[in-house]
C-alpha positions in Angstrom: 48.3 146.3 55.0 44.7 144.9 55.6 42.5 147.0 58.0 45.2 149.4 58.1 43.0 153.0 57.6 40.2 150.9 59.6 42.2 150.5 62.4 43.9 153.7 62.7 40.7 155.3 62.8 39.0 152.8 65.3 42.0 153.0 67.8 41.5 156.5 67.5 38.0 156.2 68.5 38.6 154.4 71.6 41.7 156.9 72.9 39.4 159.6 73.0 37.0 157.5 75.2 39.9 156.3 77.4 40.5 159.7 78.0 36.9 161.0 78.9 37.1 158.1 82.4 33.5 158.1 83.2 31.1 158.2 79.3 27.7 159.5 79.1 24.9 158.5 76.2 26.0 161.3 74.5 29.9 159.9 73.8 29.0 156.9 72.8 26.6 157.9 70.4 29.5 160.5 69.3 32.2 157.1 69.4 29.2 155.0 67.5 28.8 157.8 65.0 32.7 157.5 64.2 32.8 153.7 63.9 29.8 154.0 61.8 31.8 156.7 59.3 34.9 153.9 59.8 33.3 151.2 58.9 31.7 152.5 55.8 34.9 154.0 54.5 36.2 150.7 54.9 33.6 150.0 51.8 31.5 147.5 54.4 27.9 147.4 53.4 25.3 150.0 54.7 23.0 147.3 56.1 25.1 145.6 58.0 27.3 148.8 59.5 23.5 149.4 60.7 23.0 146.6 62.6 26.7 146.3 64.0 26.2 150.3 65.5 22.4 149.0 66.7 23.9 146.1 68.4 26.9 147.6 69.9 24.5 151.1 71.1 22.3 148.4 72.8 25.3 146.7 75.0 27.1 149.5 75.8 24.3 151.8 77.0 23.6 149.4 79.7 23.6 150.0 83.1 26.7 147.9 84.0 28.6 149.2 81.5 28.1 152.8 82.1 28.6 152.6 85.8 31.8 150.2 85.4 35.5 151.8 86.7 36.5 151.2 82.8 33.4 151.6 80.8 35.9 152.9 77.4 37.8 149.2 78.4 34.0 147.6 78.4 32.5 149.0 75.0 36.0 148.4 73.2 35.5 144.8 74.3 31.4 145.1 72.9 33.4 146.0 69.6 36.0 143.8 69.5 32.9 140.7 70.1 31.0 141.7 67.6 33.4 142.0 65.0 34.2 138.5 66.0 30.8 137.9 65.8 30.6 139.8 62.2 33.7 137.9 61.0 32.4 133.9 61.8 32.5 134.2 65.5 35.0 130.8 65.5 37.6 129.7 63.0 36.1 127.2 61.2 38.2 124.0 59.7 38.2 122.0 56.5 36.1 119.0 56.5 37.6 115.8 55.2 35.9 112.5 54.1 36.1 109.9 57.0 37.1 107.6 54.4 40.4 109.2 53.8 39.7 110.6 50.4 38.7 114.5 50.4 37.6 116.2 46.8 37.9 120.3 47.2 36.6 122.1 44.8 37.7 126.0 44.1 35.3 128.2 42.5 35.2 131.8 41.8 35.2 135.0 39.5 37.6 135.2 36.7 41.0 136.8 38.6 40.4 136.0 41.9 43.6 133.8 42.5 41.9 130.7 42.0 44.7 128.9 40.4 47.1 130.4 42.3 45.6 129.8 45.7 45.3 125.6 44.5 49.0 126.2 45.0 48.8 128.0 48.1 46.4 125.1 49.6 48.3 122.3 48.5 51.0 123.6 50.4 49.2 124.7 53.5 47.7 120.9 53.4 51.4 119.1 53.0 52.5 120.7 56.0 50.0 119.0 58.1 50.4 115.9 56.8 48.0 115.6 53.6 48.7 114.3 50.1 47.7 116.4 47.8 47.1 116.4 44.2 45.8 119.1 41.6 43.1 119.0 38.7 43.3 121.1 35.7 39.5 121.7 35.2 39.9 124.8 33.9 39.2 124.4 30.0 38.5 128.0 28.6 40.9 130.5 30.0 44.1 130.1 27.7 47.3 128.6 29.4 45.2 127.7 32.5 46.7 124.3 32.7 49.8 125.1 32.0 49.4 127.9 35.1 48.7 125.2 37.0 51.4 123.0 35.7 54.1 125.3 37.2 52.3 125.8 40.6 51.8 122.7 41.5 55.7 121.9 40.6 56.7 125.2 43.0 54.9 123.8 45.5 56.0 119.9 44.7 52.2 118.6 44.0 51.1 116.3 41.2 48.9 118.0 38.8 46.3 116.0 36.3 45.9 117.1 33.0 43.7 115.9 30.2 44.4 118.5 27.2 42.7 116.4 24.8 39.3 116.8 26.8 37.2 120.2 26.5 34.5 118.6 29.3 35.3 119.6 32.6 33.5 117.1 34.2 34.7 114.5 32.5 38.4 115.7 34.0 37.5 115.9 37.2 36.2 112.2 37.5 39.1 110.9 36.0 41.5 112.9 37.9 39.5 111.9 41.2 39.5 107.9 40.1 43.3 108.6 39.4 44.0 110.5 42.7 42.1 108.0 44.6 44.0 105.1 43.2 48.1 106.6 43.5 47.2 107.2 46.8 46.7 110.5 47.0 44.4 111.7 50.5 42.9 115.3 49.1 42.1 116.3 45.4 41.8 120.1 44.6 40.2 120.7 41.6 41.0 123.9 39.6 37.8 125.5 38.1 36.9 128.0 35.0 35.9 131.6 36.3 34.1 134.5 34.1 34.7 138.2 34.6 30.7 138.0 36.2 28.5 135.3 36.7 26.5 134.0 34.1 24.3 131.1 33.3 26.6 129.2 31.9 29.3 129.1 34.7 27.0 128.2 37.1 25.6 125.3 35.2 29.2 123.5 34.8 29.7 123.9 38.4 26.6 122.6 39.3 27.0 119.7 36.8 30.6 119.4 38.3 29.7 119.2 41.6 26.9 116.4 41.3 29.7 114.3 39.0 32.8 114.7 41.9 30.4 115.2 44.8 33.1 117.9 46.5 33.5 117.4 50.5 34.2 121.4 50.3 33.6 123.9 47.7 35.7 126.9 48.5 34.7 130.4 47.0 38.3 132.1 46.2 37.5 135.9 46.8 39.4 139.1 45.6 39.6 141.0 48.8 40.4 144.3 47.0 37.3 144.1 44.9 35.3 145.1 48.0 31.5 144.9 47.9 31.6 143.5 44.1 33.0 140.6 45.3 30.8 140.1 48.2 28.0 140.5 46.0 29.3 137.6 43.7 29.8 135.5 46.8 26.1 135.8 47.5 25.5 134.4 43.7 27.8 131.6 43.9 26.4 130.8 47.2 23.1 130.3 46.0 23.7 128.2 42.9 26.2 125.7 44.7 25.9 126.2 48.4 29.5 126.8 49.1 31.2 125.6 52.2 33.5 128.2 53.2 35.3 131.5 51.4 39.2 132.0 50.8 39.7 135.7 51.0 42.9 136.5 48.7 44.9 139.6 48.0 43.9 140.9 51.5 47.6 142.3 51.9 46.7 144.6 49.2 43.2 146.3 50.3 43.6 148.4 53.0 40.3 149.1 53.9 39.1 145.3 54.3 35.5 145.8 53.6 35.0 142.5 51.7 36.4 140.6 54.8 33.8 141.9 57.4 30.8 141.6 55.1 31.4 137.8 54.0 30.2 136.1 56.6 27.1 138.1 57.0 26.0 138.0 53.0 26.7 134.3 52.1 26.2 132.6 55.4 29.3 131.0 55.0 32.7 131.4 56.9 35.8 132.5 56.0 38.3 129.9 56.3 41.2 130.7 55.2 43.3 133.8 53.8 45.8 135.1 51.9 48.3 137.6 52.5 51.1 137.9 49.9 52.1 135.9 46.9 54.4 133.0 48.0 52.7 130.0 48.3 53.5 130.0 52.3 51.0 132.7 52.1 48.2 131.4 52.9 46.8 131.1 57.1 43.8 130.0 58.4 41.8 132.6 59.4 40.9 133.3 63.1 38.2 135.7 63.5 39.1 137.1 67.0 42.7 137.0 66.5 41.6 139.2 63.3 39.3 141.5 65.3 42.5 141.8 68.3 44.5 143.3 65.4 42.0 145.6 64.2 41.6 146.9 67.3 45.3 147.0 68.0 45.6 144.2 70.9 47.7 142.1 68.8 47.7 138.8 67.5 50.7 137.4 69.6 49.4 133.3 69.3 49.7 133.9 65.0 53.1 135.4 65.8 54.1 132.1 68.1 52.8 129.9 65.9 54.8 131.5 62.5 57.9 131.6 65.0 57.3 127.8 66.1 57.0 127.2 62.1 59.9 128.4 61.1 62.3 127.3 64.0 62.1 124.0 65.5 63.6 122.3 68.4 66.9 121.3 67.1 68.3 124.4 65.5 67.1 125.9 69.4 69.3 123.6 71.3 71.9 123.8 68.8 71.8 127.9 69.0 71.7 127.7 72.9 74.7 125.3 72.8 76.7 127.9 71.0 76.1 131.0 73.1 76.7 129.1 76.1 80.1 128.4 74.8 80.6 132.1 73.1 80.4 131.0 69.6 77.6 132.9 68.1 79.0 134.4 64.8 78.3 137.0 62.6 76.6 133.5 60.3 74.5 132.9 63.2 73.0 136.5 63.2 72.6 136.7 59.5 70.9 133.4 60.2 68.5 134.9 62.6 67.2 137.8 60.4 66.6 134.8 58.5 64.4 133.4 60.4 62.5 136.8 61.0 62.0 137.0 57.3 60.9 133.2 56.9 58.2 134.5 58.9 57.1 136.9 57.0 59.4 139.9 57.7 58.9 142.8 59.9 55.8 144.2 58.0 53.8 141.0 58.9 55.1 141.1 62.2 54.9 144.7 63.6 51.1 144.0 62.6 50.4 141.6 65.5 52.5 143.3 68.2 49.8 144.8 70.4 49.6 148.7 70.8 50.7 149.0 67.4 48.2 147.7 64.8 46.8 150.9 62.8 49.7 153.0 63.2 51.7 151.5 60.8 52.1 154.8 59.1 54.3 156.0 62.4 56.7 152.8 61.6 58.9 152.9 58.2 58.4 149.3 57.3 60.6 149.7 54.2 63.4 151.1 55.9 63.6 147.9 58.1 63.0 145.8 55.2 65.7 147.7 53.5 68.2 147.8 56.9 67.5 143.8 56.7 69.1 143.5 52.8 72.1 145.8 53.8 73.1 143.5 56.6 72.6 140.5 54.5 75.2 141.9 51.6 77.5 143.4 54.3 78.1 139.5 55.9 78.2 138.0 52.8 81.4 140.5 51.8 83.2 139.2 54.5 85.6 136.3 55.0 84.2 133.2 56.5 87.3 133.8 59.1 85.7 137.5 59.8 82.2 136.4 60.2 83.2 133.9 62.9 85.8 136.0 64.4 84.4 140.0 63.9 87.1 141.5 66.5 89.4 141.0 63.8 88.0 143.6 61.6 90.4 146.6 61.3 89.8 149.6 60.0 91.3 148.5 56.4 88.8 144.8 56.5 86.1 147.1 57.1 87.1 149.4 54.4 87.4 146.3 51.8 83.6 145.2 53.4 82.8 148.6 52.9 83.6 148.4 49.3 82.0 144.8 48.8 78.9 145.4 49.8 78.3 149.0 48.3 77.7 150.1 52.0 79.3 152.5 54.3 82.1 152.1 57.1 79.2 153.5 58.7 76.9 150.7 58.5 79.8 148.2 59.3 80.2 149.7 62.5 76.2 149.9 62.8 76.0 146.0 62.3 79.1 145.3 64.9 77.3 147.0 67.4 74.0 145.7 67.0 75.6 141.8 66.5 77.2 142.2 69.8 73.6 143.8 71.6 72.0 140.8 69.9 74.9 138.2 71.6 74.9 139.8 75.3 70.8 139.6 75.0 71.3 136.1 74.3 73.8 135.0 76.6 71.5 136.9 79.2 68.7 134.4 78.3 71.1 131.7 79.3 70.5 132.6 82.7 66.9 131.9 82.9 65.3 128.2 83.4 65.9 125.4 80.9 62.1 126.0 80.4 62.1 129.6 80.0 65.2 129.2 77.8 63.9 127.0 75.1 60.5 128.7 75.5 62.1 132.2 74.1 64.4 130.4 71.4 61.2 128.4 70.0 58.8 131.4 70.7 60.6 133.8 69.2 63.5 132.7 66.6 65.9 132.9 69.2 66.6 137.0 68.0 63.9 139.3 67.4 64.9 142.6 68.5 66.5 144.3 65.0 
């Protein structure tokens, strides 16, 4: 989990000074001297944890915040800014050609998830409404194009290829001629990475980026390469003035050091990021929703939006039409924990439910994960007369169930009972406003309290 020993220890930080009510100098320098140690750990570079502690020392010794009714409420608030501020301050968007043809280029180190995240943003760009297509530029690293070949297939996006052709340059101004023509409304081209920047890298991308003239250049970072990559980022920045970073693998480092220090080093924001390995993986990246979960507030608009995402009007009405007539099934649960998974299951989640945050370690993630799979294999051992109809499972159904799924009587009787909480909780909904009604299916996948 990103940020998770980060946050832990900064939420710490701030329960001690919710617990002191009125702070002197002298606990804030002590809070300060903790963040400092935090942030650090969190491998963020020395210079800049300097000026963040400088900055936030300056605000919160001031005379309205020590003489506030909440001054811990007032200096966790001077944090949680300037991390915004240390992260981009806004989320910053993609720019596309006013003409209606956009060229992005990806560039980065050798393992950074370039080819991977092509896929990734392809997808990402369909589902607002874009028309992809991919170029194989990558010449050097062997089966590159054929990498790409099979991502852009997964995610159902034209790839062009020229395996007879060793000039990268030449590739991408005939795959941008060949986009342009087909129709196509955005053209991501692939680049070659080394294991470290080197003379000869840099001059193809130059070269490249005169020939295609890219609207973006995108620097694909490895998250969990910490201050290395940051210091990379600050190389490519310089050669090719790059237009925005894509932080990858950032599921995978928890300390999240690269993250805070990107901005700061190249100048440039980080626009998007990504946080597993399916090609839905991939969100744009909202500094003050990021800094809210650091800080354990929550990110409850990213959690709306993945719920709006992955359960749309129709299957809302269609849900509410069924528990208003008592015909939500066993199929209609299973379909639920679904539609909690769709979004990114209840590891992703529990991460932007405020109060929680950093202490993940108190919540068995796996185990819910796990609880998830066991109710999946337990309603797919039943009958499709069962699943529609549970009250007729006997003790000898629940036995052969039992025996279908590999699971216990036990868990049977576990899943009965938390199928019928999960009806009476909906039917209860029923009660509310029309507004309120579609508001909590849409919101919130019509079921989220496994």
């Amino acid at each position: 989990m990103a940020f998770e020993s980060l946050s832990e220890k900064l939420q710490g930080v701030f329960k001690k000074l919710r617990g002191k009510g009125v702070l002197t100098e002298t606990d804030i320098d002590e809070a300060m001297r903790e963040v400092k140690l935090a942030l650090l750990e969190a491998d963020v570079g020395f210079k800049i944890v300097k000026q963040f502690i400088e900055s936030v020392k300056e605000k919160a010794k001031g005379k309205d915040v020590m003489e506030s009714l909440t001054p811990a409420q007032q200096v966790l608030k001077i944090v949680k800014d300037e991390l915004v501020g240390l992260m981009g301050g806004v989320n910053s968007r993609l720019t596309y050609s006013p003409k209606g043809f956009t060229v992005i280029m990806l560039v980065g180190l050798q393992g950074s998830g370039k080819t991977t995240t092509c896929g990734k943003l392809a997808n990402y760009l369909k589902k607002i409404g874009k028309k992809p297509m991919l170029a194989a530029c990558d010449v050097y690293r062997p089966a590159a194009i054929d990498q790409l070949e099979i991502v852009g297939k997964s995610v159902d996006a034209p790839v062009f290829v020229m395996r007879e052709s060793e000039d990268p340059v030449e590739i991408a101004e005939k795959a941008v001629k060949e986009a342009d023509y087909k129709g196509f409304d955005v053209l991501i081209i692939d680049t070659a990475g080394r294991l470290q920047i080197d003379e000869a890298l840099m001059g193809e991308l130059v070269r490249l980026k005169k020939a295609v003239r890219p609207h973006e250049i995108l620097l694909v970072m490895d998250a969990m390469m910490g201050q290395d990559a940051v210091n990379a980022a600050a190389g490519f920045n310089g050669a090719l003035g790059v237009d925005g970073v894509i932080m990858t693998k950032l599921d995978g480092d928890t300390r999240g050091g690269a993250a805070l220090s990107a901005k700061t080093v190249t100048q440039r924001p980080i626009k998007f990021i990504g946080s597993g390995e399916k090609f839905d993986a991939l969100e744009a990246f909202h500094p003050e929703r990021m800094a809210s979960r650091i800080l354990g507030m929550g990110d409850v608009m990213s959690l709306i939006e993945k719920a709006q995402e992955n359960f749309d009007d129709a299957e809302a009405e269609k849900l509410e039409r069924k528990i208003k007539k008592n015909e939500f099934t066993l199929e209609d649960f299973l379909e639920q924990i679904g539609q909690i998974r769709k979004m990114g299951g209840i590891g992703k989640l529990i991460g932007m439910l405020p109060g929680i945050g950093g202490s993940m370690k108190n919540i068995n993630v796996e185990a819910g994960e796990k609880e998830f799979k066991q109710m999946e294999a337990i309603i797919c051992s039943m009958t499709k007369e069962e699943r529609r109809n549970p009250s007729i499972l006997n003790s000898g159904r629940r036995k052969r169930v039992a025996a279908g799924s590999g699971q216990t009587v036990q868990k049977i009787n576990i899943l009965i009972k938390r199928y019928e909480e999960a009806r009476k909780m909906m039917k209860s909904f029923m009660g509310g406003s029309k507004h309120n009604r579609s508001k909590i299916m849409k919101n919130f996948g019509g079921f989220n309290g496994i």
